[in-house]
C-alpha positions as CSV (number, residue, x, y, z in Angstrom):
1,X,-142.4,-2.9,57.3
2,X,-141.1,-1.9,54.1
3,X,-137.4,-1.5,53.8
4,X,-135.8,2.1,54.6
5,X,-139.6,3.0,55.7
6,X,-139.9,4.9,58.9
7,X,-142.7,4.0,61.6
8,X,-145.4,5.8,60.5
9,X,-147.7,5.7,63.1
10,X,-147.5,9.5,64.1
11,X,-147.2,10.6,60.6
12,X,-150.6,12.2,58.7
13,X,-151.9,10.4,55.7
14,X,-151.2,11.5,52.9
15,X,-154.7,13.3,51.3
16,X,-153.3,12.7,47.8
17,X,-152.6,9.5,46.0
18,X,-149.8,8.2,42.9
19,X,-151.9,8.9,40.3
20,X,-152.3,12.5,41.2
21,X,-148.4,12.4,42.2
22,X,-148.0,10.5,38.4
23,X,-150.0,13.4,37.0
24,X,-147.6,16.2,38.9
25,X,-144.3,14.9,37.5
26,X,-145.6,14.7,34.0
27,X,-147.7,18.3,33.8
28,X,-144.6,20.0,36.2
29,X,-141.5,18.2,33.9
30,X,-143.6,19.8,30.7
31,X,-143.7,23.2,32.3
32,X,-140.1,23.0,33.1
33,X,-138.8,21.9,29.9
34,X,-140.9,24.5,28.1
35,X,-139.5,27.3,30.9
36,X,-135.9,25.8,30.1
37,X,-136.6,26.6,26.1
38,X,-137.4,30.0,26.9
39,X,-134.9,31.0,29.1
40,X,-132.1,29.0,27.6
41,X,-129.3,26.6,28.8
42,X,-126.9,29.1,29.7
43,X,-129.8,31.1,31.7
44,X,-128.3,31.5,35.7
45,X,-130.9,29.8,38.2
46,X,-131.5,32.1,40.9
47,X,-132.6,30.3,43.3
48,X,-130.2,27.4,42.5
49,X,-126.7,29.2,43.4
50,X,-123.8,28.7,40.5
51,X,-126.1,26.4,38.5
52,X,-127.2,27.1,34.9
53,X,-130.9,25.7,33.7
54,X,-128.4,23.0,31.9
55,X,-127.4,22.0,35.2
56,X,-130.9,22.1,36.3
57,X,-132.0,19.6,33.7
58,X,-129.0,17.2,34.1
59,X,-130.0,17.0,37.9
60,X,-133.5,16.0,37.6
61,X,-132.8,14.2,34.6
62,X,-130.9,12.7,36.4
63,X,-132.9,11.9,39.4
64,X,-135.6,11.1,37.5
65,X,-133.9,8.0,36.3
66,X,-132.4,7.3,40.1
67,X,-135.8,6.8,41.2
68,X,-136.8,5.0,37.9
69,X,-133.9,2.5,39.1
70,X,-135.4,1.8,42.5
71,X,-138.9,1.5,41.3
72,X,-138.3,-0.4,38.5
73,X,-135.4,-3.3,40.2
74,X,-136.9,-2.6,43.3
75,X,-134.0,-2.7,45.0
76,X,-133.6,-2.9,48.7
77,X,-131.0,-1.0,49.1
78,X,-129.7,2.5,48.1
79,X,-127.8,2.7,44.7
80,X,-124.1,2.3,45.5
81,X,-122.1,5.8,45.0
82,X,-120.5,4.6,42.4
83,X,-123.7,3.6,40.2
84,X,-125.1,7.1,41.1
85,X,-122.6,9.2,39.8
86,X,-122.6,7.2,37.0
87,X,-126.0,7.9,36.7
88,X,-125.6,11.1,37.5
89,X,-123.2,11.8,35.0
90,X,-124.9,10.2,31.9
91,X,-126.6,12.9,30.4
92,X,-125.5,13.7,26.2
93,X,-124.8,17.1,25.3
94,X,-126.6,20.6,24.7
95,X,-128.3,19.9,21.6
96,X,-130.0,16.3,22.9
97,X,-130.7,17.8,26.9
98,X,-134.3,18.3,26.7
99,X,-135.3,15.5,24.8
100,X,-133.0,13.2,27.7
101,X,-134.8,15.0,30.5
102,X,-138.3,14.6,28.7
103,X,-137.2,11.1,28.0
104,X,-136.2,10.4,31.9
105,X,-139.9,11.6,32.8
106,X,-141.2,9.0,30.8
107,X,-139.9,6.2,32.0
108,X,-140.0,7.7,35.6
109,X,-144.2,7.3,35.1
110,X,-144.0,3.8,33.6
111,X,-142.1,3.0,35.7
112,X,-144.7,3.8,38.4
113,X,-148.0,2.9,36.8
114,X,-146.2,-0.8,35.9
115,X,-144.9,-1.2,39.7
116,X,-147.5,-3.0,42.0
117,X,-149.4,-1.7,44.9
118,X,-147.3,-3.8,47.5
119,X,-143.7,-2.7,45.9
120,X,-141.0,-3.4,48.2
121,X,-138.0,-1.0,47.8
122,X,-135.7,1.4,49.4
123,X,-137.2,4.8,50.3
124,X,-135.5,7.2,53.0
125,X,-138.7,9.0,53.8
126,X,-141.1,8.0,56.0
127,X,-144.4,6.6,53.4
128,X,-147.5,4.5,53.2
129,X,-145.5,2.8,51.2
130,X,-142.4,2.6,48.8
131,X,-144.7,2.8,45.7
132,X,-146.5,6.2,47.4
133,X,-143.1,7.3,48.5
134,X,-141.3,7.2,45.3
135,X,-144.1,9.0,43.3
136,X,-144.8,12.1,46.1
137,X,-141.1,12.6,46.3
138,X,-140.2,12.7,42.6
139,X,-144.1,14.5,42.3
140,X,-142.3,17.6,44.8
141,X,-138.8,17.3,43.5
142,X,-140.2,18.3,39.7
143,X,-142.7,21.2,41.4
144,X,-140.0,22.3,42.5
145,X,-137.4,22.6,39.9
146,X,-140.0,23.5,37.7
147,X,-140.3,27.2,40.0
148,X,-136.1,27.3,39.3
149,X,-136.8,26.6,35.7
150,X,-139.4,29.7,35.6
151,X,-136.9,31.9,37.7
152,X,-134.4,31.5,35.2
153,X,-136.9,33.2,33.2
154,X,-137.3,36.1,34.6
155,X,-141.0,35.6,35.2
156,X,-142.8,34.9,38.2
157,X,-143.7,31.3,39.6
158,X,-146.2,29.8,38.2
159,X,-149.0,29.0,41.5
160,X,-149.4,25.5,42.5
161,X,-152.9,23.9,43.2
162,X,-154.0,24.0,46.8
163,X,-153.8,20.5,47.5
164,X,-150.5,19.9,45.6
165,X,-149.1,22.4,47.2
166,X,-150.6,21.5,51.2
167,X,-148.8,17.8,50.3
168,X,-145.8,19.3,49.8
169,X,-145.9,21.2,52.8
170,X,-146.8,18.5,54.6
171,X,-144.2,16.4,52.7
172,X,-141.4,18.9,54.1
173,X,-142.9,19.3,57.6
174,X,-143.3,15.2,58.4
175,X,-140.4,13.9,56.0
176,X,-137.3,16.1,55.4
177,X,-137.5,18.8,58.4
178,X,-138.6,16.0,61.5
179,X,-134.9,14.7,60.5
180,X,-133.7,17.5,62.1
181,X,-132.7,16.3,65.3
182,X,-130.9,19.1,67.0
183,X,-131.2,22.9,66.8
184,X,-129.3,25.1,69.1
185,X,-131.8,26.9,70.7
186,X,-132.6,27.4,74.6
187,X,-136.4,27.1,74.1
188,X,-138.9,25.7,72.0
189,X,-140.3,28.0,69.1
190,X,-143.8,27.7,67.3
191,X,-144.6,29.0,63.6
192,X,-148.1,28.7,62.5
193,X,-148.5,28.0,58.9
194,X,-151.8,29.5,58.1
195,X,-152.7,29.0,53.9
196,X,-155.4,31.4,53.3
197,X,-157.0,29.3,50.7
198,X,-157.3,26.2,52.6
199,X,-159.0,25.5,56.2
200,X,-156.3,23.7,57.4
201,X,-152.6,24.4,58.6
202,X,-149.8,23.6,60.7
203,X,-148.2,24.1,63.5
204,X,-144.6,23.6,63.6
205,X,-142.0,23.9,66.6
206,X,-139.0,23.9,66.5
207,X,-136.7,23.2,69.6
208,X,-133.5,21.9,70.8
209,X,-134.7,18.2,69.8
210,X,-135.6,18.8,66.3
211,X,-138.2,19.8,64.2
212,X,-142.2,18.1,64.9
213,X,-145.4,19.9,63.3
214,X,-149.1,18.5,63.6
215,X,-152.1,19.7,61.5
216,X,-154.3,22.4,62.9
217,X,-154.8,26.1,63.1
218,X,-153.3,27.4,66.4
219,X,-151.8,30.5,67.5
220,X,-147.6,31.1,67.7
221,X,-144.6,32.9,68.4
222,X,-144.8,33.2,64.6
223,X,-147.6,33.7,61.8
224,X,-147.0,33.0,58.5
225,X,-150.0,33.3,56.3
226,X,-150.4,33.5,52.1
227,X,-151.8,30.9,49.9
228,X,-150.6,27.1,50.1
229,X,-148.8,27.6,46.8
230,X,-146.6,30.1,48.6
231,X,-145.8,28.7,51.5
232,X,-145.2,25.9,49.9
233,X,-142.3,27.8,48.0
234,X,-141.2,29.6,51.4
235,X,-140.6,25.7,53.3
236,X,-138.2,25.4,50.0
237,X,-136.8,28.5,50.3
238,X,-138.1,29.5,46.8
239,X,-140.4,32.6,47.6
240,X,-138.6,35.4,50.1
241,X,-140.8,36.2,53.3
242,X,-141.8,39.6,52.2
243,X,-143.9,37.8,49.7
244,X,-146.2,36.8,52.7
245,X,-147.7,38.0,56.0
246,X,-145.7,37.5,58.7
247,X,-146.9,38.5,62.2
248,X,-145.0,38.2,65.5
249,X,-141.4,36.9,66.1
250,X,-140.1,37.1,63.0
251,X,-136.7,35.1,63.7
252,X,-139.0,32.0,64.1
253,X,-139.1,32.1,60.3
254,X,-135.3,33.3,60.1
255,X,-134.5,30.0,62.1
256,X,-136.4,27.6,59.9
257,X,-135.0,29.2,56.7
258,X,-131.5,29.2,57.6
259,X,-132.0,25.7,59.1
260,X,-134.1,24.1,57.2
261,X,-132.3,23.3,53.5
262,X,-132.9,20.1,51.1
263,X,-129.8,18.7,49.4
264,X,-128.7,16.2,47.1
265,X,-125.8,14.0,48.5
């Protein structure tokens, strides 16, 4: 088993593959560079609390070249704290930002198509392997920033493809929220996740174990239905609930967005 990978014996395929992911982070960083133009560096993020779209930039700039690091050494372990913030911390100033960022992207994709098949490297989600980890994370993290960058704007989000969008739901649903080890509650809840331009979904429950979903179409305490793209947005807290249906016990969906949050560390 490859080092940091989770047993991924319960864990659904991924349908998608890195040269689609490879694809995603190069078409996605584009968008959000030109979004970042438009709305300008000092532009607020909305959905990024106290962060400007120049902090926006020097984050995935940033974490662009973190992954490029473990891909590219493959290292076996995490980057020390140190070496992160370092990292972290590298980026030039205003007039230089989007060519850094643009430049990050780059060698985040060479990175990846140079890497072989049977890469052995850190990850912290559970993956095929490190090589399909690395590109599906980095693949979401730049879908999703790119929806901040658009925000900032003051335009709507820009729809995600079907499938992109069903692997990052699945992404959140079988990687970040099955962390999730103990909720407070004193029974188990269900949300159906019901894209209305796909013929799958998912059914997640939440309970006072953690978080566990499988694919399917099943009824729940709670039905959230809308296309893929937006409940894509809605797991990452990007899209508000009023955007889609939402039919039965609504505090299912409270639960899950108060609970449920991504951050960098």
């Amino acid at each position: 088993m490859a080092p940091g990978i989770e047993d991924t014996h319960l864990i659904p395929e991924p349908a998608l593959g890195v040269n689609t992911w490879s694809a995603s982070i190069e078409g996605e960083s584009q968008a959000l560079a030109r979004a970042a133009a438009k709305a300008g560096l000092d532009a607020p993020v909305p959905t990024c609390p106290n962060w400007q779209v120049r902090d926006l930039l020097r984050h995935l700039g940033g974490v662009h070249r973190w992954a490029t690091a473990h891909v590219a050494d493959a290292r076996s372990e995490p980057m020390p704290k140190e070496e992160q913030e370092r990292l972290m911390t590298s980026y030039p100033g205003d007039e230089a930002l989007l060519d850094w960022f643009l430049r990050g992207e780059r060698s985040l994709r060479q990175a990846l198509a140079t890497a072989p098949p049977d890469l052995r490297c850190w990850a912290f989600l559970p993956a095929p392997s490190p090589l399909a980890f690395w590109s599906r994370r980095q693949a979401h993290e730049t879908e999703i920033h790119r929806a901040d960058a658009q925000l900032a704007t003051q335009a709507e989000i820009s729809p995600f493809a079907p499938r992109i969008a069903a692997d990052g739901i699945e992404e959140m649903l079988f990687g970040f929220a099955a962390r999730h080890r103990r909720m407070a509650l004193p029974s188990e809840l269900r949300m159906a996740l019901l894209p209305q331009d796909l013929a799958e979904g998912w059914l997640v429950r939440l309970g006072a174990d953690g978080v566990t979903a499988v694919r399917g179409r099943e009824d729940a305490d709670c039905r959230v239905s809308g296309t893929a793209s937006q409940l894509y947005l809605l797991l990452w807290n990007r899209l508000p609930d009023t955007a889609l249906a939402v039919e039965g016990d609504r505090s299912t969906l409270e639960i899950w967005r108060r609970s449920i949050k991504v951050r960098w560390e």
